[in-house]
C-alpha positions in Angstrom: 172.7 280.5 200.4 170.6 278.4 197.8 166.6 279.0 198.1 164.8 275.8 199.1 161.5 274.4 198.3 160.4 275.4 201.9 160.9 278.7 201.6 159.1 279.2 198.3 156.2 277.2 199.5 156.2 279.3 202.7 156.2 282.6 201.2 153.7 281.0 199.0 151.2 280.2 201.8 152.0 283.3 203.6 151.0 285.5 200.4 147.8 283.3 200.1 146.5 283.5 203.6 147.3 287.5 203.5 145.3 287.7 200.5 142.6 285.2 202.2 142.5 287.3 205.0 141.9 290.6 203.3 139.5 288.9 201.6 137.5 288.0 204.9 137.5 291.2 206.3 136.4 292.6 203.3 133.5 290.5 202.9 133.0 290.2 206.5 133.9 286.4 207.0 135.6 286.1 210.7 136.3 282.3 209.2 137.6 283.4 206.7 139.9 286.0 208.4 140.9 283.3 210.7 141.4 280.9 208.0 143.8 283.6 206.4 145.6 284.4 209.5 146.2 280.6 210.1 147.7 279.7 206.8 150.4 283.4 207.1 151.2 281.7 210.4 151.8 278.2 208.5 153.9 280.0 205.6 155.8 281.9 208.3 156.6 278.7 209.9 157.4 276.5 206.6 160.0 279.2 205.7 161.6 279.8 208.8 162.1 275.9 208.8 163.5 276.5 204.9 165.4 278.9 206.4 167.1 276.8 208.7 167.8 274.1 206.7 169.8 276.3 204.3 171.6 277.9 207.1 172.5 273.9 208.2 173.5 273.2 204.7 175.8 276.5 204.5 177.7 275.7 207.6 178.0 272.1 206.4 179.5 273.5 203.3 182.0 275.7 205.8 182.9 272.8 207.6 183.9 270.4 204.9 186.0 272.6 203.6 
């Protein structure tokens, strides 16, 4: 299985809202902390759809063979 754009931009935005939420807590931003938690939830999502699409395009591959 080939790695999409979906799934790098989802672990991208997972990364950055773990570090934006770290961030809030430390500095004791609940925005902020919310803000991070939203955008791992995003980046979860993003590469759970990248994952899916590379499973799709694997069992294509499967079935045209």
């Amino acid at each position: 299985m080939s790695i999409n754009k979906d799934q790098v931009k989802g672990s991208i935005k997972d990364l950055g809202g773990k570090v934006q939420a770290a961030t809030g807590k430390l500095l004791g931003d609940q925005q902020q902390q919310i803000d991070g938690l939203t955008n791992q939830v995003k980046g979860k999502a993003q590469k759970g759809l990248g994952d899916l699409k590379g499973a799709v395009s694997d069992l294509k591959e499967i079935v045209s063979e």
